[in-house]
N, C-alpha and C positions, 0 to 999 in steps of 0.2 A: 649313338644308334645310327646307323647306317641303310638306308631304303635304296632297294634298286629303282630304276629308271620306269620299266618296265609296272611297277608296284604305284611309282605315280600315277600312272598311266591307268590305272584300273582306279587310283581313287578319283580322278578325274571325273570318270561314268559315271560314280559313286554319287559324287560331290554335284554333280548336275541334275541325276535325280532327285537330288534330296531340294535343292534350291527350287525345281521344276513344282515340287510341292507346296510351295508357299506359293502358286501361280493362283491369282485371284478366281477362281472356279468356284460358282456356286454350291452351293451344300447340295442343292437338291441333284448336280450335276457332276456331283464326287462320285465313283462309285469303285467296286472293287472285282469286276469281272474277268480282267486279264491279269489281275495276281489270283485270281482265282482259277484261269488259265492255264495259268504258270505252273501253280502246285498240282493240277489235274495232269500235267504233263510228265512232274518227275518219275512218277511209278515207272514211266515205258521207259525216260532215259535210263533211271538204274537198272530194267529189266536189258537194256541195253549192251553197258559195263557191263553184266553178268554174265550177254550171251558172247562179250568179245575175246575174253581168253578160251571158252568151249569153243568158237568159231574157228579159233588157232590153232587148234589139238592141243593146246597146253594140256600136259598131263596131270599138273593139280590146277587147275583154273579156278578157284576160290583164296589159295593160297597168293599164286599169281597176281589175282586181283588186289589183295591185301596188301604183297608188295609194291606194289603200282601207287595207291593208294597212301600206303607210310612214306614213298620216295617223295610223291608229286602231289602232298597233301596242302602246299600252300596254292598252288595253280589251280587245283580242284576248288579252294577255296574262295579265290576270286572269281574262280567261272562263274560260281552261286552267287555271289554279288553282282556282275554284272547281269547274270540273269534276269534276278530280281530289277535290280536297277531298271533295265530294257522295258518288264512289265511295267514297271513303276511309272518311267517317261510316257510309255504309250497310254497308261490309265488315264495319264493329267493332256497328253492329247486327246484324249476321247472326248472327255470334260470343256476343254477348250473349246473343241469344235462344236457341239450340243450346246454350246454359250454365245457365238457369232450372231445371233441375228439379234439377241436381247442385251447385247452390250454394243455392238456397230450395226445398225438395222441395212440389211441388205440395200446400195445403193449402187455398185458400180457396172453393175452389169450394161445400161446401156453405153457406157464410155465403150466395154467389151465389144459390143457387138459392130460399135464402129470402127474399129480398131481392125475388128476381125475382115471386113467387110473392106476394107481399105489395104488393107495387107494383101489380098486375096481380087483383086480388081472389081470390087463391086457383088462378090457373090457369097454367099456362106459359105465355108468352108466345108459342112457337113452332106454340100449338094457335089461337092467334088468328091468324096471320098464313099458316095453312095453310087457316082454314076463311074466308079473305079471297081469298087469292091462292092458291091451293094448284094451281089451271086453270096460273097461269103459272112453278112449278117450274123447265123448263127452261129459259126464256129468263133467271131468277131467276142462272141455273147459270153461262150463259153471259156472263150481265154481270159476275158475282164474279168468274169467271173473266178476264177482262179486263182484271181489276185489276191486275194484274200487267203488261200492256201500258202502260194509263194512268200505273202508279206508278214505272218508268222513263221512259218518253216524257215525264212530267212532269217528271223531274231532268235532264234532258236541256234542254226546253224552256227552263226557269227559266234555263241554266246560261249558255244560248247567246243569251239574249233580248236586247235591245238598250235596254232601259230599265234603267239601272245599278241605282239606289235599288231597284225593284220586285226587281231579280233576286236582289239580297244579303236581302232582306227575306223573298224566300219560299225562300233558303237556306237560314238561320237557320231560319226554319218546320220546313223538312223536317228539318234537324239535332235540331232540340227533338223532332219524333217518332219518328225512330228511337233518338237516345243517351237521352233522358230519360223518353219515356211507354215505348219500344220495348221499353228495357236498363233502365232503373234502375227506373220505376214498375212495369213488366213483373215484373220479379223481385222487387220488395217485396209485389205481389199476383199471387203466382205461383198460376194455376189452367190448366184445361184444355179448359172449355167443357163445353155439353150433351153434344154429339156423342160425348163422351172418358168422360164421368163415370163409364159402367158398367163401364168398362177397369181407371180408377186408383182409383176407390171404390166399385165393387161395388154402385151406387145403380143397381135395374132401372128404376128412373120413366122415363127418356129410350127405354128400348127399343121404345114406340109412336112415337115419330117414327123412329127408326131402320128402323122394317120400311117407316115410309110411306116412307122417302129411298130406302132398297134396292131399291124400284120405279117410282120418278119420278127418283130422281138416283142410281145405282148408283156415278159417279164420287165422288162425296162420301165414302160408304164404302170404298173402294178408298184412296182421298186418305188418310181417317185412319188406316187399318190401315197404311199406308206411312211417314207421321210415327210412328207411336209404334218402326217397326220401325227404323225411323231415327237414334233419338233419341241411342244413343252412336256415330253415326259422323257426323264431321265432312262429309256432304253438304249440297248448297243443298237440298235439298228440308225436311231436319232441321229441327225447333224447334218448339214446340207453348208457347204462350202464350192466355188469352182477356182476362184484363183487364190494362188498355184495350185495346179494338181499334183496331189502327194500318191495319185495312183500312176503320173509319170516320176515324178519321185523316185517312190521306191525299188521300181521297175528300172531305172538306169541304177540306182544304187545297187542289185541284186546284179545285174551286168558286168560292173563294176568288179563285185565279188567275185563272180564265175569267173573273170578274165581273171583275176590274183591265182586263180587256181592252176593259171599255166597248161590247161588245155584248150587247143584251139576247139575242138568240138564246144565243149562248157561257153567259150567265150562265143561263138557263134550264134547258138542258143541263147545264150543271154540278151545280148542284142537286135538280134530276131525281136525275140518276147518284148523289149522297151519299144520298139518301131512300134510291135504291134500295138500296145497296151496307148502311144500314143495317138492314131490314128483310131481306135477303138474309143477311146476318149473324148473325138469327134464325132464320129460315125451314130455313135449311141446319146449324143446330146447333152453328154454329163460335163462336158468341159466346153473352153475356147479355143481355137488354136494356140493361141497365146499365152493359157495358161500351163502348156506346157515347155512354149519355149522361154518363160520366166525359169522351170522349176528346174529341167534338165542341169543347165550350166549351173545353176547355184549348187546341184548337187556334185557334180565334177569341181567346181571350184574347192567345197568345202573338202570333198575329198583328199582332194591334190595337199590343201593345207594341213590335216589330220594328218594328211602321210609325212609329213615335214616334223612335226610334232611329235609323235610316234618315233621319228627316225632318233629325232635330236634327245629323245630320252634312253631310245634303245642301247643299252650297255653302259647309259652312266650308274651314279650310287651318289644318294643325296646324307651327308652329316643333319642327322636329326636334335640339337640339342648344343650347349657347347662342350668341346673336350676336355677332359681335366686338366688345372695347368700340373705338371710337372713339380714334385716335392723338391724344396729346396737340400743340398748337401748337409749334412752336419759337418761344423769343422767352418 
């Protein structure tokens, strides 16, 4: 039996999901929202597929589709897989993170703040980035906010994309930031962020930005006092993490993406948006500086490696089994 390269490369996603499943996650902290997600979303992609050959003037576009469909029924097949998969990885992140403080009880935060504070000549970094930008707060508010849109609409895009190599490549990507920076480095450098510090460590230093956020971004403070109220009930909203940030993460990983696409405009945009998502990251108290420049490079590194990976399968075919030996002559 003979598997393409490319067929690896999707059991790959597969094969890390399913592992990512046996991540030690509490029961109470199992849950099943973004396969729930998932399937709430196929109605619109099929309605999708249906409106793409009426889109084209195909003049039977149901037939069209059908043919589409018997050609490219095994690549249809595996988009579903990795689909699935993506939810899957992201559920046992969700899980992971909702578990950091009852498995590594938040500790590193103040090594952060000195680090931040040392980096930066003695001052927060959040006091730089207010006396820069501090005019555009709430559009700051609204693009974080967004992220959230972008960091689905991205697992989504990748899943469904039509270039096989690229799509298994920024799987992988997204897989490595939620199970490995999201769940495993997330909890070996379990902290809380500026925003949080005076909650879980009694440090008053962050309460001058807190009173400037209470009156240019009230939701920010509303956001936190809900995570912490959160923290031992199994909701999506739950889970409080700062290093690394998976909201720079995914934000250069989506950059990333738009550049593969070969337009400069997309590629501009894209990177735009990670600057901004990481100074926003600052600005709103949720991160360190630091925690983003851990995340950024480990996502371009792991990238660059997936691409290498990706390459070195693309157009092989792997012997599944051994081949038969050859019947001997009679005579």
């Amino acid at each position: 039996m003979i598997i393409r390269g490319i067929s690896v490369g999707y059991m790959t996603v597969v094969a890390i999901a399913l592992i990512a499943l046996l991540a030690p996650v509490p029961d109470n902290n199992r849950g099943d929202a973004f396969l729930k997600l998932a399937v709430t979303f196929i109605p619109i992609l099929v309605i999708f597929f249906l409106l793409r050959p009426i889109l084209a003037r195909d003049l039977n576009p149901f037939q069209q589709l059908r043919e589409e469909l018997r050609r490219h029924w095994p690549k249809v097949a595996w988009a579903a897989a990795l689909y699935f998969s993506l939810s899957m990885s992201l559920e046992v992140f969700s899980g992971l993170k909702k578990s950091i403080p009852f498995v590594v009880p938040f500790y590193l935060d103040p090594f952060l703040v000195d680090l931040d504070r040392a980096l930066f000549f003695g001052t927060d970094p959040w006091r730089i980035t207010h006396a820069l930008f501090g005019w555009a707060t709430q559009p700051i508010v609204w693009l974080y906010n967004a992220w959230h849109v972008v960091h689905i609409g991205l697992a989504i895009w990748v899943a469904f994309a039509f270039d096989e190599a690229q799509k298994i490549r920024f799987a992988m990507v997204l897989q490595f930031v939620w199970l490995i920076l999201g769940g495993g480095l997330a909890m070996a450098l379990s902290s809380v962020g500026p925003v949080m510090v005076g909650d879980f460590y009694g440090d008053r230093s962050f309460d001058p930005m807190l009173d400037v956020l209470s009156d240019s971004a009230p939701s920010v403070i509303m956001v936190k006092d809900a995570l912490i109220a959160t923290m031992d009930n199994p909701n999506l909203i739950s889970g409080i993490s700062a290093m690394p940030s998976i909201h720079v993460a995914i934000s250069v990983a989506a950059a990333l993406w738009l550049q593969q696409q070969g337009s400069k405009i997309l590629t501009a945009v894209g990177w735009t948006y990670a600057v901004v998502i990481y100074i926003g990251s600052i600005h709103l108290g949720w991160h360190y500086a630091t925690d983003g420049m851990l995340s950024a490079p480990l996502v371009v590194a792991v990238w660059w490696l997936a691409g290498k990976y990706v390459n070195w399968l693309d157009g092989r075919e792997f012997a599944i089994g051994k081949p038969a030996e050859p019947s001997a002559e009679p005579g």
